[in-house]
Backbone as CSV, one residue per row, in Angstrom:
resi,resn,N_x,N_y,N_z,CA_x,CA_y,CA_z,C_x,C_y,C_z
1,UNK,-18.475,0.766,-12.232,-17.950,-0.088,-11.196,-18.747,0.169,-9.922
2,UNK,-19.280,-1.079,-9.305,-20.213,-0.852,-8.287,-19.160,-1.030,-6.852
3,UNK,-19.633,-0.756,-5.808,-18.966,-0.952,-4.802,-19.897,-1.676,-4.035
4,UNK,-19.751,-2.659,-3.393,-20.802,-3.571,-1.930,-19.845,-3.462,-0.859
5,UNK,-20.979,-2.607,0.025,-20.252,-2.533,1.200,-20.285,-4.171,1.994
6,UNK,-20.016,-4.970,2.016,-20.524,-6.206,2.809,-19.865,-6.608,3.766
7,UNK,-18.418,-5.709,3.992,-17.935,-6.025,5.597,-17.285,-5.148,6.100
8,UNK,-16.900,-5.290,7.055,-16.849,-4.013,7.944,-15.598,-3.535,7.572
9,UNK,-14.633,-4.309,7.295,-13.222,-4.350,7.035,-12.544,-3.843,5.554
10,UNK,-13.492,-4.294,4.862,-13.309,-3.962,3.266,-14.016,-4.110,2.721
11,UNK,-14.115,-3.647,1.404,-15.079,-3.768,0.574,-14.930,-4.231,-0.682
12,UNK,-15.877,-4.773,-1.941,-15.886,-5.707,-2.941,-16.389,-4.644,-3.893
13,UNK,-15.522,-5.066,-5.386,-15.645,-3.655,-6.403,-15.808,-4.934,-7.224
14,UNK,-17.278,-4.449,-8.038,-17.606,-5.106,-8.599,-17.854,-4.705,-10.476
15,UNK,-16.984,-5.398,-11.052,-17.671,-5.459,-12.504,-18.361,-6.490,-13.500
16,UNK,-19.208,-6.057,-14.347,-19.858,-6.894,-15.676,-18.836,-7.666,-16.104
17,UNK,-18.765,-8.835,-16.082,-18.158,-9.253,-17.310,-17.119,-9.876,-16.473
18,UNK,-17.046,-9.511,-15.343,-15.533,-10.184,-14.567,-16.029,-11.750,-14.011
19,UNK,-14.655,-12.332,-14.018,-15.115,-14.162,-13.913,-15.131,-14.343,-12.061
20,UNK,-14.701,-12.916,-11.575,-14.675,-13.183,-10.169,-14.781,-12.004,-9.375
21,UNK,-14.788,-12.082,-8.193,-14.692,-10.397,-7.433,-13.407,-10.382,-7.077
22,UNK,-12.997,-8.670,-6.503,-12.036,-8.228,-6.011,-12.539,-7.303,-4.992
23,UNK,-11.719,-8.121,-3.943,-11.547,-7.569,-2.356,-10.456,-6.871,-1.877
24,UNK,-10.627,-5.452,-1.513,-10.034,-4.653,-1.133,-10.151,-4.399,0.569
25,UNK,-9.098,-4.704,1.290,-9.555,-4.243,2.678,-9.258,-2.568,2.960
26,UNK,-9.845,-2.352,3.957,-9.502,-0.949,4.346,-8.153,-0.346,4.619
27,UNK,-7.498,-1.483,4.980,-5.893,-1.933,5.738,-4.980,-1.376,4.265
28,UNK,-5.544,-2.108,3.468,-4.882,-1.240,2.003,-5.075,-0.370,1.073
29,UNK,-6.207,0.447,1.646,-6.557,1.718,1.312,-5.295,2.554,2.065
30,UNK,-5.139,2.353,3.360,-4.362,3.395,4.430,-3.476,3.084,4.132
31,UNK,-2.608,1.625,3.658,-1.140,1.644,2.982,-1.026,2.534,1.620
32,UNK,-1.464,2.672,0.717,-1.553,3.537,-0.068,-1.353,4.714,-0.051
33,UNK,-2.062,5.404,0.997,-2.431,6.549,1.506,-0.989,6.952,2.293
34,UNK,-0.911,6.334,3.128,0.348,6.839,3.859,1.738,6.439,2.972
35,UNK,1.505,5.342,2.240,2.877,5.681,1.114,2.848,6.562,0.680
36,UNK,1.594,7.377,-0.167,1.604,8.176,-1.003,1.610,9.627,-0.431
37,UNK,1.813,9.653,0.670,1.629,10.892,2.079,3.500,11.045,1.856
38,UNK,4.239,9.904,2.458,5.276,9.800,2.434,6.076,9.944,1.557
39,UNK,6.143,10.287,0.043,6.586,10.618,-0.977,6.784,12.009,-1.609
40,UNK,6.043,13.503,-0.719,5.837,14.367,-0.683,6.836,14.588,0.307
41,UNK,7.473,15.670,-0.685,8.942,15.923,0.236,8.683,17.265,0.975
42,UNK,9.390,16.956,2.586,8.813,17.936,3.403,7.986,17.049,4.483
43,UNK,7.589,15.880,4.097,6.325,14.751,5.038,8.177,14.273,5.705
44,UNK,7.867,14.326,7.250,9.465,14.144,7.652,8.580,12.526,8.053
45,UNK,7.714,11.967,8.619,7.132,10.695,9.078,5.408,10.491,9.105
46,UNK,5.109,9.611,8.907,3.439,9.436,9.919,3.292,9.524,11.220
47,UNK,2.536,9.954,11.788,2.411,9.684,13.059,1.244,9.155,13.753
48,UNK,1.401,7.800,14.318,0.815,7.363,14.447,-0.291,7.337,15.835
49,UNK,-1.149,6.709,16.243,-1.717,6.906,17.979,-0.996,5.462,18.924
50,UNK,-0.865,5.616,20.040,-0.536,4.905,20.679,-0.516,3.699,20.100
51,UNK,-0.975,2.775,20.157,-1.148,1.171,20.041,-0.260,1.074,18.417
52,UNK,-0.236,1.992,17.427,0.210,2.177,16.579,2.192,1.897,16.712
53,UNK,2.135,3.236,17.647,3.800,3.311,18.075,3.910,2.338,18.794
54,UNK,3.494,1.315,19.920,3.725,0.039,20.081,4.137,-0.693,19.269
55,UNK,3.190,-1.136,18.548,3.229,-2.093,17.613,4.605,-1.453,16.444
56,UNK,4.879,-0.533,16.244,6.704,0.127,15.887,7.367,-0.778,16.290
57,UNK,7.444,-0.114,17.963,8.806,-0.199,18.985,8.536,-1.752,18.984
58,UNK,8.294,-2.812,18.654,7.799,-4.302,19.158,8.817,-4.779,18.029
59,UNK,8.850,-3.617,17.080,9.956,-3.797,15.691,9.300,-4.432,14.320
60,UNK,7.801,-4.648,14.391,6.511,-4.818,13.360,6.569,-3.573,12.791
61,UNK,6.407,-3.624,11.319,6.376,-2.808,10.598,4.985,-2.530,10.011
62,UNK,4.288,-1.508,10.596,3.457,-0.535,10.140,3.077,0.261,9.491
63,UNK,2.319,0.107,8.400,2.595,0.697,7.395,1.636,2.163,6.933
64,UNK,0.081,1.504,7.765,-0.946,2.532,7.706,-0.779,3.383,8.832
65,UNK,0.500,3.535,9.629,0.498,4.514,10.909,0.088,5.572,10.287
66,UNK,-0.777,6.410,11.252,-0.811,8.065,11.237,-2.075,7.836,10.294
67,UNK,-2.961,7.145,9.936,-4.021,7.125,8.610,-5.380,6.183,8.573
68,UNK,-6.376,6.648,9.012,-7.557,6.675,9.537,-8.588,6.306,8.195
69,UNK,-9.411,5.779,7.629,-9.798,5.813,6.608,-11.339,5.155,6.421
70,UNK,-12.360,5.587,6.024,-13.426,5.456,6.085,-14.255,5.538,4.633
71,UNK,-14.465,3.981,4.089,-14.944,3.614,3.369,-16.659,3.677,3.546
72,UNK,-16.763,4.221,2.545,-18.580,4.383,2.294,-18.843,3.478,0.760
73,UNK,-20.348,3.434,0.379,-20.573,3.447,-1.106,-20.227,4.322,-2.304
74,UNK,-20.040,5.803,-1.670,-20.133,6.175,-2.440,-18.892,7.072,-2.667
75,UNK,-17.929,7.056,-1.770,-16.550,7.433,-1.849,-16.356,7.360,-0.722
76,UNK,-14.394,8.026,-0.395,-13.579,7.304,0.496,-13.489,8.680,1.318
77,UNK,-12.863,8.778,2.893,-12.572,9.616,3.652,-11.140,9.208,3.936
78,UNK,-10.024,9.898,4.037,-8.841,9.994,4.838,-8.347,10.783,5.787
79,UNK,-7.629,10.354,6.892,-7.530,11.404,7.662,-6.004,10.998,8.097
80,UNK,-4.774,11.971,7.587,-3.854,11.364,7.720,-3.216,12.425,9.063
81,UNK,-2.069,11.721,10.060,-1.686,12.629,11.060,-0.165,12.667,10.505
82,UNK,0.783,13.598,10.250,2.284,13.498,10.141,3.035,14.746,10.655
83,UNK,4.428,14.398,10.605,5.044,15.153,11.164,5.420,15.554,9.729
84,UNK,5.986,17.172,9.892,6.490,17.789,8.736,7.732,18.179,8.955
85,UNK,8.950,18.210,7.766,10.229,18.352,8.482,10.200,20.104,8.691
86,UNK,11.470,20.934,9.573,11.302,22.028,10.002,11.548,22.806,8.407
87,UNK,10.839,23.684,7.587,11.884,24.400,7.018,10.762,24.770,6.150
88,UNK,9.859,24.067,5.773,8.824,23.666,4.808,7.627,24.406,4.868
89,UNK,7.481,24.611,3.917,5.537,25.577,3.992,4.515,24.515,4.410
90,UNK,4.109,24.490,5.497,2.574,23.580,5.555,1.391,23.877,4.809
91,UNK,0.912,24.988,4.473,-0.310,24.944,3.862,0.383,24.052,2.222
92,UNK,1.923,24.439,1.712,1.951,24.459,-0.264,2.190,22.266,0.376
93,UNK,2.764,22.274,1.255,3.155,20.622,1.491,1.870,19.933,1.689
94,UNK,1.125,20.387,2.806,-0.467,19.881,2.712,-0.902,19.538,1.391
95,UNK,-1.149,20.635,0.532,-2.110,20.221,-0.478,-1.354,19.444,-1.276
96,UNK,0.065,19.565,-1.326,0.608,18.665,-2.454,0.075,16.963,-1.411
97,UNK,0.164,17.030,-0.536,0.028,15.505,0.249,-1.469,15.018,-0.377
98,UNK,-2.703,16.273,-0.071,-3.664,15.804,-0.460,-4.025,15.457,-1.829
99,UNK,-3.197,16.008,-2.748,-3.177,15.339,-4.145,-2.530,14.490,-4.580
100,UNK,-1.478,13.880,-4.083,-0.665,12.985,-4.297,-1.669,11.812,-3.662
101,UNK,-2.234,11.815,-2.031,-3.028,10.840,-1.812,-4.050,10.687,-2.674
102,UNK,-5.110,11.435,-3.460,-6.302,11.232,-3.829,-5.877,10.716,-4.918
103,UNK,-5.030,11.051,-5.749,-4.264,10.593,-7.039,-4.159,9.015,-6.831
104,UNK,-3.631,8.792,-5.958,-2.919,7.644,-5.618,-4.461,6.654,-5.274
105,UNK,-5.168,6.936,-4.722,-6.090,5.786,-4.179,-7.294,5.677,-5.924
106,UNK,-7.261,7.287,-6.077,-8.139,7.007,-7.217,-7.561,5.596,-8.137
107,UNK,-6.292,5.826,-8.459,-5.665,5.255,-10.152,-5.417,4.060,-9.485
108,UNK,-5.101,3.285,-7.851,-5.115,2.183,-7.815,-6.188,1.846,-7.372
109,UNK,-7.583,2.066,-6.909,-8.367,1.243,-6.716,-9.658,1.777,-7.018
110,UNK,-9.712,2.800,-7.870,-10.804,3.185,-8.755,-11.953,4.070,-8.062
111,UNK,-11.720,3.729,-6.726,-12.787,4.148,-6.002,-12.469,6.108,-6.006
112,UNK,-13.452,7.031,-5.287,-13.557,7.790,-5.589,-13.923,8.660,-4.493
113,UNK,-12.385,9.447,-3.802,-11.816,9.603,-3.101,-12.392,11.365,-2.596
114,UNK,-13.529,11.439,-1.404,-13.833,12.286,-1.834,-13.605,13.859,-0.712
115,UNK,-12.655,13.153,0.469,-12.114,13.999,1.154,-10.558,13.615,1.600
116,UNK,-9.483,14.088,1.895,-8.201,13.991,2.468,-7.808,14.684,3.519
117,UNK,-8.014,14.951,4.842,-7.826,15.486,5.655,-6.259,15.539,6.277
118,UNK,-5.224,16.708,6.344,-4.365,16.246,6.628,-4.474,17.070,8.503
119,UNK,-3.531,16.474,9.142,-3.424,16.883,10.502,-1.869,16.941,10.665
120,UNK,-1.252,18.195,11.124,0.339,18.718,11.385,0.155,18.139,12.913
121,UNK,1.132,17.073,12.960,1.110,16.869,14.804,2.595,17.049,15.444
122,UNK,3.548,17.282,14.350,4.951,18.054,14.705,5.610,18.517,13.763
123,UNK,7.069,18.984,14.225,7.879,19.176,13.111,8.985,18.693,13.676
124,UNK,9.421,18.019,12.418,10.987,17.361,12.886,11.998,18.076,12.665
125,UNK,12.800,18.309,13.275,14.321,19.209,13.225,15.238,18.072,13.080
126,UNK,15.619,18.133,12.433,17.789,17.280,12.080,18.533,17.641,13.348
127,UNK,19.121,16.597,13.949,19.516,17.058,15.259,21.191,17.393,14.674
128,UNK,21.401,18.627,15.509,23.279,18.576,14.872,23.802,17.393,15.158
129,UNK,24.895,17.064,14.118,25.803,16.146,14.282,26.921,16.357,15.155
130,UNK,27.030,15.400,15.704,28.080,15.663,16.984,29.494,15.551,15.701
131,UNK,30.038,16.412,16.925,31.489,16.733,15.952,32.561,15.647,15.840
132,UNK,32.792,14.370,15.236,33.607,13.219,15.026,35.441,13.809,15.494
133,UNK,35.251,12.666,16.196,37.102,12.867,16.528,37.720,12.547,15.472
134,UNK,38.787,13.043,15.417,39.904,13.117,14.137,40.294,12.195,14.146
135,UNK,40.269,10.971,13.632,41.645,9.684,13.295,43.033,10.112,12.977
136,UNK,43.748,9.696,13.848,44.917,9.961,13.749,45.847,8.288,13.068
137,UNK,46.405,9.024,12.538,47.267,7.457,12.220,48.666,7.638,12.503
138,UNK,49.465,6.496,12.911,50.222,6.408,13.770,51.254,5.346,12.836
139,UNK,52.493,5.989,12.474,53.070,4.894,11.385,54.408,4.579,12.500
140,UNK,54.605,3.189,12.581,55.833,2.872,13.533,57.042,2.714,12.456
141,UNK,57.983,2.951,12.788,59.212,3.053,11.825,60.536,1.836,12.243
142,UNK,60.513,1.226,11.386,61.700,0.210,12.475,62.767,0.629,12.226
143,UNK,63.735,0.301,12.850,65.393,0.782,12.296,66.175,-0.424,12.617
């Protein structure tokens, strides 16, 4: 399977025998990637850079936040940023992230995935739950 780099945005995977091409943008390399980031338990979110968390809070759903990705000929670069929840080993959660991503881009788009960079940019803590008032119920009695 050949790869042509021919635009800046994505790239065309090419085989013998096929009646047509298939176009992959870069945009769905990093959805991949950050799904497959997000499935590794312990990944508490992505985190994304500015214009990213805009485009959040605007209430657009973002899917490649936190995930940087750099297509070549001859394999792929990722560079994902997330928050990790508090409690969790970062180095054993890292590498499971980086194999779950490379796994993931290899078996859906064949290409051949040849770094995963992960970046810790927080940790999320569970905020306590505020303590709920008691419902009281109140039965009126007629006479």
């Amino acid at each position: 399977m050949a790869i042509d780099m021919d635009r800046k945005d994505g790239y065309k995977l090419q085989d013998a025998g096929v009646f047509g091409e298939v176009q992959i943008a870069d945009e769905v390399v990093a959805i991949i990637s950050g799904l497959a980031a997000l499935e590794v338990e312990g990944v508490a979110k992505m985190s994304g850079n500015v214009p990213n968390e805009l485009v959040s809070k605007l209430g657009m759903k973002n899917l490649s936040k936190g995930v940087k990705v750099e297509v070549s000929p001859e394999s792929v670069m990722i560079d994902l940023a997330l928050e990790m929840k508090y409690g969790y080993s970062i180095p054993k959660v890292s590498e499971q992230v980086q194999e779950r991503v490379k796994s993931a881009i290899e078996s859906m788009t064949g290409l051949n995935v040849e770094r995963v960079n992960v970046r810790i940019v927080g940790v999320a803590v569970d905020k306590p739950q505020k303590p709920q008032k008691s419902q009281r119920t109140v039965h009126v009695v007629k006479k």
